[in-house]
MARDO-686589 format. One record per residue (C-alpha): x, y, z; residue in one letter; residue number from 0. Coordinates in Angstrom, 2 decimals, always signed. Example, Ala and Ser with C-alpha at 12.3 -4.5 7.8 and 13.67 -1.06 7.14 Angstrom:
<pts>
(pt (+12.30; -4.50; +7.80); "A"; 0)
(pt (+13.67; -1.06; +7.14); "S"; 1)
</pts>
This chain:
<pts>
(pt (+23.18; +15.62; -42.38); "X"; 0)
(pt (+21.51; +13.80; -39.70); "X"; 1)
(pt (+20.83; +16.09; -36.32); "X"; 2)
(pt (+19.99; +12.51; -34.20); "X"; 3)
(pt (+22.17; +12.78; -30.94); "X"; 4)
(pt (+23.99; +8.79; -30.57); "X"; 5)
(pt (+25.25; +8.47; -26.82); "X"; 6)
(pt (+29.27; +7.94; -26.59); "X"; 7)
(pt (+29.99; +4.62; -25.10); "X"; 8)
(pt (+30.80; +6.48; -21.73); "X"; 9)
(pt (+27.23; +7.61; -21.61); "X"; 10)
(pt (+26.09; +4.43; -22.60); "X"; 11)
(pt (+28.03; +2.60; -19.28); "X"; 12)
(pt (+26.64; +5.69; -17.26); "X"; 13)
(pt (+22.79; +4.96; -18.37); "X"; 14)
(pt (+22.96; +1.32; -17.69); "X"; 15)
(pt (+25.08; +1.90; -14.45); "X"; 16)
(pt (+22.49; +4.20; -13.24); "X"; 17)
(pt (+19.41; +2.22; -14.79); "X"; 18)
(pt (+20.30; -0.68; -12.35); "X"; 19)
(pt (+21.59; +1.26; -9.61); "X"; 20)
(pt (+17.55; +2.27; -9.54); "X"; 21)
(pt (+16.22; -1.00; -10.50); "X"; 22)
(pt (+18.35; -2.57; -7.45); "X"; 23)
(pt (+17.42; +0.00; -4.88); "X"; 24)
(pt (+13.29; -0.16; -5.67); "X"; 25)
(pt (+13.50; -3.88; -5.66); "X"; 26)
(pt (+15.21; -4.02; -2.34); "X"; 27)
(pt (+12.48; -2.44; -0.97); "X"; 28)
(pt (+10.06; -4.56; -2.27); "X"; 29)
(pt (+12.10; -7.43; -0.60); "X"; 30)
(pt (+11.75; -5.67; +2.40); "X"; 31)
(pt (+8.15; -4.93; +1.79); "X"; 32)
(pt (+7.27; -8.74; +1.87); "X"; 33)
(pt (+9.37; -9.22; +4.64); "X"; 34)
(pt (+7.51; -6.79; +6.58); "X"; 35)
(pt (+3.91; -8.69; +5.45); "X"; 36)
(pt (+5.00; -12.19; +5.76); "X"; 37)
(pt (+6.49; -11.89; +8.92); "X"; 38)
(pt (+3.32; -10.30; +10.29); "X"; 39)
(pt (+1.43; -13.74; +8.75); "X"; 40)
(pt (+3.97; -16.13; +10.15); "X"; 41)
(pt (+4.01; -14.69; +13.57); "X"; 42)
(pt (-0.09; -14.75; +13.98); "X"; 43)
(pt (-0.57; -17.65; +15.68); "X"; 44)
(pt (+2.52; -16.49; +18.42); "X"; 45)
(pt (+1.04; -13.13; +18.58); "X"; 46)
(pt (-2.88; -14.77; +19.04); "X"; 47)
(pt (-1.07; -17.04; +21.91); "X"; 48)
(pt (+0.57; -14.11; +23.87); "X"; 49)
(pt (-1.79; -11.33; +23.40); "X"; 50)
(pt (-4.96; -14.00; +23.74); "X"; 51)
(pt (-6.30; -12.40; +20.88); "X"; 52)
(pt (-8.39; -15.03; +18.34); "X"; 53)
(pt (-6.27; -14.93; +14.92); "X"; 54)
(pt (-9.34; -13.80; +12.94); "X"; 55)
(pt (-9.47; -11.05; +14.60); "X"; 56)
(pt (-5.59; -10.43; +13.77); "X"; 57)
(pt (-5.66; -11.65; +10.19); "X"; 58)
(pt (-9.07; -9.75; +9.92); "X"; 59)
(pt (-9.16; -6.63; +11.72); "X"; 60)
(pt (-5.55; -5.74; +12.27); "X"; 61)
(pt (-5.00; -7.12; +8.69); "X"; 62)
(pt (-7.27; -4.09; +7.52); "X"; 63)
(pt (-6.13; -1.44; +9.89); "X"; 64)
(pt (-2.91; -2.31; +8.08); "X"; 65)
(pt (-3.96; -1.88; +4.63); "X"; 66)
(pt (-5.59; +1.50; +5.70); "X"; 67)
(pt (-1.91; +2.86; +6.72); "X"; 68)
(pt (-0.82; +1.17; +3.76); "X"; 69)
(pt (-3.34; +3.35; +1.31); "X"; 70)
(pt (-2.88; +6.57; +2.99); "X"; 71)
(pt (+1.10; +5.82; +2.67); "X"; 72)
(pt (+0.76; +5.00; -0.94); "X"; 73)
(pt (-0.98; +8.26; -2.10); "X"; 74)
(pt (+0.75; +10.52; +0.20); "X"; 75)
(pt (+4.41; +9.12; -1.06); "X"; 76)
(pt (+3.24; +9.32; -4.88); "X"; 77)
(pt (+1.75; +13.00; -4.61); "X"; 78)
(pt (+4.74; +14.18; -2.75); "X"; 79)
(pt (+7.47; +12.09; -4.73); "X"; 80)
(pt (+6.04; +14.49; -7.75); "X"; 81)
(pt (+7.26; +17.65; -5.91); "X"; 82)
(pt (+10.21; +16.92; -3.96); "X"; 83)
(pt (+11.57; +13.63; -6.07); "X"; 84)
(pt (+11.85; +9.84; -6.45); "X"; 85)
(pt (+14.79; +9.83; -4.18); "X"; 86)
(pt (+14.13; +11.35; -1.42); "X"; 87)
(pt (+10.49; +10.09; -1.17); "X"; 88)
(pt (+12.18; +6.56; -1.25); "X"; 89)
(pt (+14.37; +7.08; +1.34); "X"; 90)
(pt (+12.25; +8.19; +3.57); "X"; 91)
(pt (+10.03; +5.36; +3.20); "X"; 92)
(pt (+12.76; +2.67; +4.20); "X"; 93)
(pt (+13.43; +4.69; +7.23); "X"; 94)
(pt (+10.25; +5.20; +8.54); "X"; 95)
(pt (+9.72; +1.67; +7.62); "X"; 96)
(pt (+12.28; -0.47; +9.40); "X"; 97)
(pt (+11.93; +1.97; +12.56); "X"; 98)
(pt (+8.17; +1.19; +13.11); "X"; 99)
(pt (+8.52; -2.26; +11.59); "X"; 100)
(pt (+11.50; -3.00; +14.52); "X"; 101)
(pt (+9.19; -1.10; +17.31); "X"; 102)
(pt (+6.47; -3.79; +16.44); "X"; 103)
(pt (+8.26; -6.28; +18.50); "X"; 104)
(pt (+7.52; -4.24; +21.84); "X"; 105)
(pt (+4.00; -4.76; +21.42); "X"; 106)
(pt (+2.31; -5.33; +24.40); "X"; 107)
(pt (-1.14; -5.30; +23.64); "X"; 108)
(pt (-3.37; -5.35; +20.27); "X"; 109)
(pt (-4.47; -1.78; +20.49); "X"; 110)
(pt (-0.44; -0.75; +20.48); "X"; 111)
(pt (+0.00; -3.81; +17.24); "X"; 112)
(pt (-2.74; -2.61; +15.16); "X"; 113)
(pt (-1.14; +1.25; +15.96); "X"; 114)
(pt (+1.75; +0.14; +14.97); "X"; 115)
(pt (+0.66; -1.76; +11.85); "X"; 116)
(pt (-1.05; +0.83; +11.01); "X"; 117)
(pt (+2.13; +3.37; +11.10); "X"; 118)
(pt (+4.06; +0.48; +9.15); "X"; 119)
(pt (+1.30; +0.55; +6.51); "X"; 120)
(pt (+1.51; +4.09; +5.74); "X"; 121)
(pt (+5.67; +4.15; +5.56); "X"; 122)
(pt (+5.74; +1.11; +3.17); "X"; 123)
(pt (+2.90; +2.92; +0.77); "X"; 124)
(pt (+6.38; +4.65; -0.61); "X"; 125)
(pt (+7.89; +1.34; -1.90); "X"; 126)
(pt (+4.49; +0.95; -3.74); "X"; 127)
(pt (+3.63; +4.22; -5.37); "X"; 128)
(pt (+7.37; +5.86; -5.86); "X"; 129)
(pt (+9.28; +2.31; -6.28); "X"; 130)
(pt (+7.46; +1.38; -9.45); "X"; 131)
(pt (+7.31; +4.99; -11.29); "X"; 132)
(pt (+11.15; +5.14; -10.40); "X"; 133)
(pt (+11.92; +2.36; -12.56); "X"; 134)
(pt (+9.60; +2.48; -15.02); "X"; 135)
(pt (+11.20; +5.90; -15.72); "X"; 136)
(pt (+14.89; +4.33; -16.25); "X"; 137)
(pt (+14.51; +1.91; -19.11); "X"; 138)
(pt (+13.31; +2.07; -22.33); "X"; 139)
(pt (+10.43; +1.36; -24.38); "X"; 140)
(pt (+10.96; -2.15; -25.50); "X"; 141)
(pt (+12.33; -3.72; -22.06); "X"; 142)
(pt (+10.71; -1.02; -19.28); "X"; 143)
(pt (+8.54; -4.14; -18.61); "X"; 144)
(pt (+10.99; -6.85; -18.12); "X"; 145)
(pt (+12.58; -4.17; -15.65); "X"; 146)
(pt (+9.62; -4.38; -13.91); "X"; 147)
(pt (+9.12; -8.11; -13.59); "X"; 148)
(pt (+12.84; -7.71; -12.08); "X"; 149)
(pt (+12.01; -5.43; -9.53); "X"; 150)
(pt (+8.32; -7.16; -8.76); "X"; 151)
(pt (+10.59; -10.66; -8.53); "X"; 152)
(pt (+12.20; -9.21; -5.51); "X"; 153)
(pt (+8.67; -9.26; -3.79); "X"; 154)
(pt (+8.85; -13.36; -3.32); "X"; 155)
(pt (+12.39; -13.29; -2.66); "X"; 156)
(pt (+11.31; -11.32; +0.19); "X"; 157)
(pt (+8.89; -13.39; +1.06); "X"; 158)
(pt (+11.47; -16.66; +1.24); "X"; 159)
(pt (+13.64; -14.60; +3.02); "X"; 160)
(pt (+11.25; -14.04; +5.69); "X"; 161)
(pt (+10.41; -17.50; +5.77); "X"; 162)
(pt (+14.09; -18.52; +6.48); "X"; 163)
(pt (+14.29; -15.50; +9.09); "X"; 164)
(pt (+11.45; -16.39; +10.93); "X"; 165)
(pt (+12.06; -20.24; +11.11); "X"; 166)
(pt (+15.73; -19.63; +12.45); "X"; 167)
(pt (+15.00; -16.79; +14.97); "X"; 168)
(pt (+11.85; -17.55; +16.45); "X"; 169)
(pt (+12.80; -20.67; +17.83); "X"; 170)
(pt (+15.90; -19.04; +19.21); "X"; 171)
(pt (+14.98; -15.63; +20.45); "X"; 172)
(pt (+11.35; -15.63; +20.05); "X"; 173)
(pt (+8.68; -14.06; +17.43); "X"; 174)
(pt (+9.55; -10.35; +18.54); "X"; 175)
(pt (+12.96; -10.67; +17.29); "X"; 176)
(pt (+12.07; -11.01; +13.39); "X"; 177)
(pt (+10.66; -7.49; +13.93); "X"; 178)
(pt (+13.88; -6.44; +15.71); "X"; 179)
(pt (+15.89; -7.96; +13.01); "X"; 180)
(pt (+13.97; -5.33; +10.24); "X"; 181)
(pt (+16.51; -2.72; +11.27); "X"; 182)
(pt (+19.51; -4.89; +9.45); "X"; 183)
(pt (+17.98; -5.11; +5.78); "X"; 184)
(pt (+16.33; -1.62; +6.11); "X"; 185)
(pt (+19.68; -0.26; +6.94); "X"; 186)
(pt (+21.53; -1.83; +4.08); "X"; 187)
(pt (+18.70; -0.40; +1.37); "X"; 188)
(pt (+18.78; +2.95; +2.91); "X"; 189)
(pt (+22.87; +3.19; +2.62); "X"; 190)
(pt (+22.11; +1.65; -0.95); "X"; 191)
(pt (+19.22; +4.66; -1.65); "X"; 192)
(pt (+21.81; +7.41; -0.67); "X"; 193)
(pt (+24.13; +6.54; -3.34); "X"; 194)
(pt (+21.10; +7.16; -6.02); "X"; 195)
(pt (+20.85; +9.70; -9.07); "X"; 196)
(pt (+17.46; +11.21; -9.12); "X"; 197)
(pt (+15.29; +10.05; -12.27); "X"; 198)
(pt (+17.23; +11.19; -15.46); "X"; 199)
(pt (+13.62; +11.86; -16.93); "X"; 200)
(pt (+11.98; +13.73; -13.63); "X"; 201)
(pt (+15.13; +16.12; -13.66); "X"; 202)
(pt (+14.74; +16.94; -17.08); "X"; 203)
(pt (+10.70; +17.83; -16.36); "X"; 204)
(pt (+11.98; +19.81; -13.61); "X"; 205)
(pt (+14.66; +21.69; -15.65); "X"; 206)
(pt (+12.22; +22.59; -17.94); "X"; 207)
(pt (+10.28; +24.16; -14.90); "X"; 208)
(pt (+12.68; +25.81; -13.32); "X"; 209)
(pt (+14.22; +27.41; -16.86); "X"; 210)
(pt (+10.89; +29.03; -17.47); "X"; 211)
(pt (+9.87; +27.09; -20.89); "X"; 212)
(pt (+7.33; +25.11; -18.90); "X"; 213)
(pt (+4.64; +25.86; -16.36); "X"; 214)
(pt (+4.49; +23.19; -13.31); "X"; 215)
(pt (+1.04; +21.15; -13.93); "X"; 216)
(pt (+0.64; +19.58; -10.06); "X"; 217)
(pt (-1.99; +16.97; -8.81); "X"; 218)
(pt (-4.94; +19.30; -8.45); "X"; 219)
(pt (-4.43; +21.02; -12.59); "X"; 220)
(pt (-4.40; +17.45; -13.59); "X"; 221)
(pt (-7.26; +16.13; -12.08); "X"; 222)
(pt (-9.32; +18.48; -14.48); "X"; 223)
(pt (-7.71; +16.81; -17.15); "X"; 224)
(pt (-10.14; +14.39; -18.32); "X"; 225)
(pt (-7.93; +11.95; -19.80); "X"; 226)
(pt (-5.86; +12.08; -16.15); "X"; 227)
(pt (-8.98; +11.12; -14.34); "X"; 228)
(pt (-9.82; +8.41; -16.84); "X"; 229)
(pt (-6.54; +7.14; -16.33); "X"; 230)
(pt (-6.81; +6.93; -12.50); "X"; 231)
(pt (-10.59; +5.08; -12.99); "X"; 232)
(pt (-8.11; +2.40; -14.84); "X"; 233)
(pt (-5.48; +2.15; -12.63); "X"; 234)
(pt (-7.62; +2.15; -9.70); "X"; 235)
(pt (-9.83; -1.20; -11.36); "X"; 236)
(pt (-6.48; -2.64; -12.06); "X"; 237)
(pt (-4.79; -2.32; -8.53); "X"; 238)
(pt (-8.64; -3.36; -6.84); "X"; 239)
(pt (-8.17; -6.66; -8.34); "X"; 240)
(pt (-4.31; -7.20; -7.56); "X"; 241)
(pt (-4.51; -6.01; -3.70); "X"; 242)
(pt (-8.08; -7.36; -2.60); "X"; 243)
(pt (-6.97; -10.79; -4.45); "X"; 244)
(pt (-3.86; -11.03; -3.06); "X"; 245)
(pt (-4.64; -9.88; +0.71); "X"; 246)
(pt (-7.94; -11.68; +0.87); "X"; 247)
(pt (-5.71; -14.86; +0.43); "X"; 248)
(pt (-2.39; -14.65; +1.85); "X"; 249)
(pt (-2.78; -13.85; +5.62); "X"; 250)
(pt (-4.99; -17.26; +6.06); "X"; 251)
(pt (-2.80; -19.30; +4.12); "X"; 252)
(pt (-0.21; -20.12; +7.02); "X"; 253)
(pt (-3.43; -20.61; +9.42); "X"; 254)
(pt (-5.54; -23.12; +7.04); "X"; 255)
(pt (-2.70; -25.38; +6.21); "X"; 256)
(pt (-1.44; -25.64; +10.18); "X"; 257)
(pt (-5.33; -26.49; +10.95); "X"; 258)
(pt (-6.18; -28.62; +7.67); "X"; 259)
(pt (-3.04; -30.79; +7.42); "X"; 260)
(pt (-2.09; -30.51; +10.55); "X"; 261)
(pt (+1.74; -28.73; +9.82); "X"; 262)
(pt (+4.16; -26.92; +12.03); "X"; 263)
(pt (+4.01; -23.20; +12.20); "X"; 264)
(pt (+7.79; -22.74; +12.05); "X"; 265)
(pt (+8.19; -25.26; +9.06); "X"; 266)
(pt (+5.25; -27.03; +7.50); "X"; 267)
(pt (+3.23; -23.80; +7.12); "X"; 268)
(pt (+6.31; -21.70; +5.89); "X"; 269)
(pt (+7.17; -24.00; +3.63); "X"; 270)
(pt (+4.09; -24.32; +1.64); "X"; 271)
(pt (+3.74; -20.20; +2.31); "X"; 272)
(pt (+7.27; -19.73; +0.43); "X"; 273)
(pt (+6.00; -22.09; -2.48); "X"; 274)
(pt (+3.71; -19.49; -3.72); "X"; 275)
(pt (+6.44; -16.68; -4.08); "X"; 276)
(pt (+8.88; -19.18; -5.72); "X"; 277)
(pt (+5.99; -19.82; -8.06); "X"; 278)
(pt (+6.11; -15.58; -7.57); "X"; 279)
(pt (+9.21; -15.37; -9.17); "X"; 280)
(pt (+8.57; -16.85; -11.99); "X"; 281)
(pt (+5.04; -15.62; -12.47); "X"; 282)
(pt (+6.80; -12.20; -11.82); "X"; 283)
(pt (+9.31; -12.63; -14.72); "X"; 284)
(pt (+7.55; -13.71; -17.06); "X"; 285)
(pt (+5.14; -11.19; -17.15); "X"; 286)
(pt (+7.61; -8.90; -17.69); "X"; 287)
(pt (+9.19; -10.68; -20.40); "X"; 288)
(pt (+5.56; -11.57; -21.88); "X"; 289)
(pt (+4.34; -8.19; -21.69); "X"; 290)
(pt (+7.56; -6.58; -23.57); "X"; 291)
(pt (+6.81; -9.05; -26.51); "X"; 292)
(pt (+3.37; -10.01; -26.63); "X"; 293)
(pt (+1.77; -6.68; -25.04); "X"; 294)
(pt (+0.32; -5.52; -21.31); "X"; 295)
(pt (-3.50; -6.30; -21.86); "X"; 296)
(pt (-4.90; -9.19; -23.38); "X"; 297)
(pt (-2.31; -11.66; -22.19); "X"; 298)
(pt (-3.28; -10.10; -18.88); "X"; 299)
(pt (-6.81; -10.58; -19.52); "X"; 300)
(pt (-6.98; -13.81; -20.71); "X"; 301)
(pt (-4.64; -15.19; -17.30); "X"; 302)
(pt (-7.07; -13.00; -14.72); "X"; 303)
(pt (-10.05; -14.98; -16.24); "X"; 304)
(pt (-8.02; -18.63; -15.85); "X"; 305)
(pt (-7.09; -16.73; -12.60); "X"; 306)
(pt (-10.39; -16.93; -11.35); "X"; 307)
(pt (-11.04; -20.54; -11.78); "X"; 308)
(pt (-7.94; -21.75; -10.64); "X"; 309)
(pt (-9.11; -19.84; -6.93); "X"; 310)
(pt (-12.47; -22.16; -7.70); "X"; 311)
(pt (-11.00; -24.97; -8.12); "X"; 312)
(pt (-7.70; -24.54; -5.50); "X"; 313)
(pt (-10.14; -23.57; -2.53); "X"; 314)
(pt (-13.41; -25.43; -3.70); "X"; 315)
(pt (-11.65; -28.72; -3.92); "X"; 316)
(pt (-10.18; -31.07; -0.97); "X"; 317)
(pt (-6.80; -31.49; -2.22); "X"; 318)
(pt (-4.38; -33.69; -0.65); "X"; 319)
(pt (-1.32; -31.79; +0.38); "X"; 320)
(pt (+0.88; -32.29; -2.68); "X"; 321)
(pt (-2.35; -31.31; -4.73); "X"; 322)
(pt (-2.84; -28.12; -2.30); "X"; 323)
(pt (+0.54; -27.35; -3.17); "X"; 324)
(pt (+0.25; -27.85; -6.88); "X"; 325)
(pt (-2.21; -25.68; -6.74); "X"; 326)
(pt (-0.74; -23.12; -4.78); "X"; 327)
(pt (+2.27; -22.36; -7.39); "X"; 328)
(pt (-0.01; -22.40; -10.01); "X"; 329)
(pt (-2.11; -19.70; -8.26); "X"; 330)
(pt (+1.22; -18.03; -7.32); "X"; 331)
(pt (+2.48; -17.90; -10.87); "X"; 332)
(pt (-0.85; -15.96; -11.78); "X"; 333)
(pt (-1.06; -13.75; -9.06); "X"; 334)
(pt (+2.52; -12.35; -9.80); "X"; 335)
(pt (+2.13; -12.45; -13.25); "X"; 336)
(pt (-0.63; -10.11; -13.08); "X"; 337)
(pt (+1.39; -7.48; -10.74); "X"; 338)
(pt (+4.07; -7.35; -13.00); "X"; 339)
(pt (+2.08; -6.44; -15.28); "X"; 340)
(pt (-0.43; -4.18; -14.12); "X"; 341)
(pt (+2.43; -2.23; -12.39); "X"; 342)
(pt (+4.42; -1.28; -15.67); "X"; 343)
(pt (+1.23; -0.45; -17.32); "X"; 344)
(pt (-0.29; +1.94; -14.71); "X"; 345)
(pt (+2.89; +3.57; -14.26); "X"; 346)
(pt (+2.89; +3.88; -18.69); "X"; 347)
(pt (-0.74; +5.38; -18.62); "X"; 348)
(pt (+0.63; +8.63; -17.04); "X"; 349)
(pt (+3.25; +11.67; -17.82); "X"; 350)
(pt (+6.32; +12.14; -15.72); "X"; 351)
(pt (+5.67; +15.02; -14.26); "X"; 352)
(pt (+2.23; +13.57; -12.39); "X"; 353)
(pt (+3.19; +9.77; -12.69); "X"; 354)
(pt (+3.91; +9.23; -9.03); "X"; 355)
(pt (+0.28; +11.19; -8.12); "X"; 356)
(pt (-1.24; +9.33; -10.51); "X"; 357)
(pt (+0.31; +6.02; -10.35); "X"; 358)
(pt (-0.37; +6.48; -6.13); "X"; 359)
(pt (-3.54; +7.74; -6.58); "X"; 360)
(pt (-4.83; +4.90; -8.94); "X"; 361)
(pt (-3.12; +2.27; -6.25); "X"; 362)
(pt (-4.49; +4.13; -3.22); "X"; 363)
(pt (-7.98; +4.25; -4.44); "X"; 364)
(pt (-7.87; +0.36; -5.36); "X"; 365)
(pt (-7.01; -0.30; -2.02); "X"; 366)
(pt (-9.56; +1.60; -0.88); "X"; 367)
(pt (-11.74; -1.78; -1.98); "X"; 368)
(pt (-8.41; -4.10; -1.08); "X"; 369)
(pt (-9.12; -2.34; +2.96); "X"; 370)
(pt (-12.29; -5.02; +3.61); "X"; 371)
(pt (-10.15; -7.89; +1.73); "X"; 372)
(pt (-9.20; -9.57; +5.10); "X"; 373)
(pt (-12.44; -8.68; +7.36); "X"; 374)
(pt (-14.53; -9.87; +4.57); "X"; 375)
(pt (-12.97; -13.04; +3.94); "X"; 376)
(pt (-12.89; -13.61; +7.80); "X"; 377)
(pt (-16.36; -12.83; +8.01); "X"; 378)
(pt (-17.16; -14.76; +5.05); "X"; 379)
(pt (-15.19; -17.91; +6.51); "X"; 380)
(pt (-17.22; -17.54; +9.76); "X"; 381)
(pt (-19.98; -18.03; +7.93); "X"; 382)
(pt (-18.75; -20.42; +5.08); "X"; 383)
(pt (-15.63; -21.94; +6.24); "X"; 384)
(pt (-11.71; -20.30; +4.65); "X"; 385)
(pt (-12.41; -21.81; +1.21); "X"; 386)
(pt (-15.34; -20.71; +0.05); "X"; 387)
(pt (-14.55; -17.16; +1.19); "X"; 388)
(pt (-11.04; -17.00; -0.47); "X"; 389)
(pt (-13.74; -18.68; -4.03); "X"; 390)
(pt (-16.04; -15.81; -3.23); "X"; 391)
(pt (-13.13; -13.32; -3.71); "X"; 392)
(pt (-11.94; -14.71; -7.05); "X"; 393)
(pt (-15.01; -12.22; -8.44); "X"; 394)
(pt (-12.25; -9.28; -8.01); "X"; 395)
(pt (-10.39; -10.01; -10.70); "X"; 396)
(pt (-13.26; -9.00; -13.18); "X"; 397)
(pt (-12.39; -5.32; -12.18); "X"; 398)
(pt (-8.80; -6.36; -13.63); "X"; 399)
(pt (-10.27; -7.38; -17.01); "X"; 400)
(pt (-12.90; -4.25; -17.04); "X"; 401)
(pt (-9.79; -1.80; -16.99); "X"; 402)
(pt (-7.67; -3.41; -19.76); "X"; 403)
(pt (-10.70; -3.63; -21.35); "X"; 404)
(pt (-11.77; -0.03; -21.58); "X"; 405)
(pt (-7.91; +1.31; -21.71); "X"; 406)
(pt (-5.25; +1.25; -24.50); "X"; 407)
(pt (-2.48; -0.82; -24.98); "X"; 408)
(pt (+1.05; +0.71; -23.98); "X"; 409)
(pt (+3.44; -1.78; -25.12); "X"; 410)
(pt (+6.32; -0.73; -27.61); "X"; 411)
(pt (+5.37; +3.48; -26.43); "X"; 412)
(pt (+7.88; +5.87; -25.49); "X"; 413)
(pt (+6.75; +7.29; -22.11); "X"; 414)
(pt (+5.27; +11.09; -22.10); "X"; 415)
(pt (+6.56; +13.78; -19.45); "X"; 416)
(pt (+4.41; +16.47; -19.69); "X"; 417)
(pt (-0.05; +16.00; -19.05); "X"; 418)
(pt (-0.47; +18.09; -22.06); "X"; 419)
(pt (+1.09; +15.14; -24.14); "X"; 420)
(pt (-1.64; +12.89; -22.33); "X"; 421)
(pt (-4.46; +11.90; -25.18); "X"; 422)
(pt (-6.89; +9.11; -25.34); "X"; 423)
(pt (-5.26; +6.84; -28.21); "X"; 424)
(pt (-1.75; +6.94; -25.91); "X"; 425)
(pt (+0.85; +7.42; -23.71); "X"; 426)
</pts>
């Protein structure tokens, strides 16, 4: 007689019901994540105007100080969302988040905006680092990566969104109030976040703590796991290429086509900004979908290295504006393929009960690199002009291909919990 446990239909609902509940929640915030960023871009030249700051230095320097707050944030949230829960680490990310994102707008001076971005940068690290290992931890083995590509898809809606914000409000009220406005969408997600189960699988880890049959193995017992550190190396070569790729480009994209074809800020510019997230989406989904039937690392491999000349040829060449913008979804399309996929499969690589350290630890350190992404490509442009910086960048995504390369494949593997399942063949 079989001893295999089959869920009632009841339980069945409940999973799903509480599967998207999740999904919904950590995409929301990555909507609101990309609102925060591209609002930021768009409002550069307004900010540069008032403050009489040059916009290098705020795409450059202030662009950076960001992505410091923004590392920091993203380890800090994982280690902690391993001790006191996915949950609660989320929610306190949207609130800190919308509260410093809405103070932005009474920025006076750039030593208060780049203290401010800075505090913004470390509050959104939670969407990053708890956000993905949430979901990952809610669906199963043969669609955990489409669930991702949902969730990652919510990144260029974000982005549109913005775009549509900023082109109705600023001309109205000004560029403060898209900051002010943060406080409506960070209000909704956090109402939607109190309504959330904790991870089915992290409460069963913990239950098996707190009953005595295991012993809690935290950050610091991990780390002399060899296999754990190995892991982190990966993820950390994986998320170098995705965030030093993707912020060396997008804060000078608004700024180079105002200048080289001579757009508006509040409409030219956004709209060829919010054709590479609708290229985004799709890029998004279909590397989940891709990666739950063909596999996480050579499809990924094989895109990173088209990836790289497409950034030759898109920046090397002068494009007229409909090839510029050909050029930009197809770069789009890549660039969110390769999230998608590189989040699922850092969040597979480690156990439950140290997959939020480990997945913010491998993100953190990669943006460690991802920090000099917008002061090197401004000092690079000084130098060579915007394209041939945003070329010289392209050399990133080798880092991408080095850690598939040296890793294992997860695709089709049930997720472990515990670090003493962790071995070198798998998950």
């Amino acid at each position: 007689m079989s001893n295999v446990l089959v869920a009632s239909p009841v339980e069945i609902d409940d999973i799903r019901r509480t599967r998207w509940a999740i999904t919904l929640a950590a995409s929301l915030g990555w909507f609101f994540d990309a609102y925060v960023i591209t609002i930021y871009a768009l409002t550069i030249p307004f900010i540069a105007k008032e403050l009489q700051v040059s916009t290098l230095v705020l795409s450059g320097e202030v662009g950076s100080i960001f992505l410091v707050g923004y590392t920091i944030g993203t380890i800090g949230f994982g280690t902690v969302g391993d001790v006191l829960g996915r949950k609660t680490m989320l929610g306190i990310s949207i609130i800190g988040y919308g509260i410093i994102t809405a103070l932005t707008g009474f920025a006076t001076s750039l030593l208060a905006l780049a203290l401010l971005r800075f505090l913004t940068g470390v509050a959104g690290g939670g969407e990053l680092s708890i956000g993905a290992p949430y979901v990952s931890e809610v669906w199963d083995r043969k669609s955990r990566s489409t669930g991702i590509g949902i969730m990652y898809s919510f990144y260029p809606l974000g982005f549109v969104f913005a775009v549509l914000a900023f082109s109705v409000i600023t001309p109205i009220l000004g560029w403060r109030a898209v900051y002010f406005f943060a406080l409506v969408p960070a209000a909704l997600i956090l109402f939607l976040r109190l309504r959330l189960e904790e991870s089915p699988r992290f409460q069963n880890v913990v239950a098996q703590i707190e009953s005595g049959h295991k012993q809690r193995v935290g950050l610091l017992k991990a780390l002399g796991n060899p296999v754990f550190r190995y892991r982190i190396l990966v993820g950390s070569l994986i998320f170098m290429s995705l965030t030093y790729g993707y912020f060396a480009m997008v804060f000078y994209i608004p700024s180079f086509v105002i200048h080289q074809y001579n757009l508006s800020p509040t409409v030219g510019a956004a709209a060829v900004t919010s054709l590479l997230q609708v290229s985004g989406i799709v890029g998004g989904l279909s590397g989940g979908f891709i990666g739950d039937r063909l596999g996480r690392r050579w499809p990924a491999m094989i895109l990173a290295a088209l990836g790289i000349v497409t950034i030759y040829l898109w920046w090397g060449l002068h494009w007229s504006l409909p090839g510029f913008c050909m050029m930009v979804f197809i770069g789009g399309f890549i660039v969110a393929y390769e999230w998608a996929v590189g989040i699922v499969y850092v969040s597979e690589i480690f156990p439950t009960e140290v997959r939020a350290s480990g997945f913010g630890w491998s993100a953190g350190l990669g943006r460690t690199v991802s920090i000099a992404a917008p002061i090197m490509t401004q000092f690079l442009a000084g130098k060579f002009g915007v394209g041939v910086a945003i070329q010289l960048s392209s050399a990133i995504w080798l880092c991408l291909i080095i850690g598939y390369a040296i890793s294992h494949e997860t695709h089709g593997s049930e997720l472990a919990d515990r670090v003493e399942q962790m071995r070198h063949k798998q998950c």
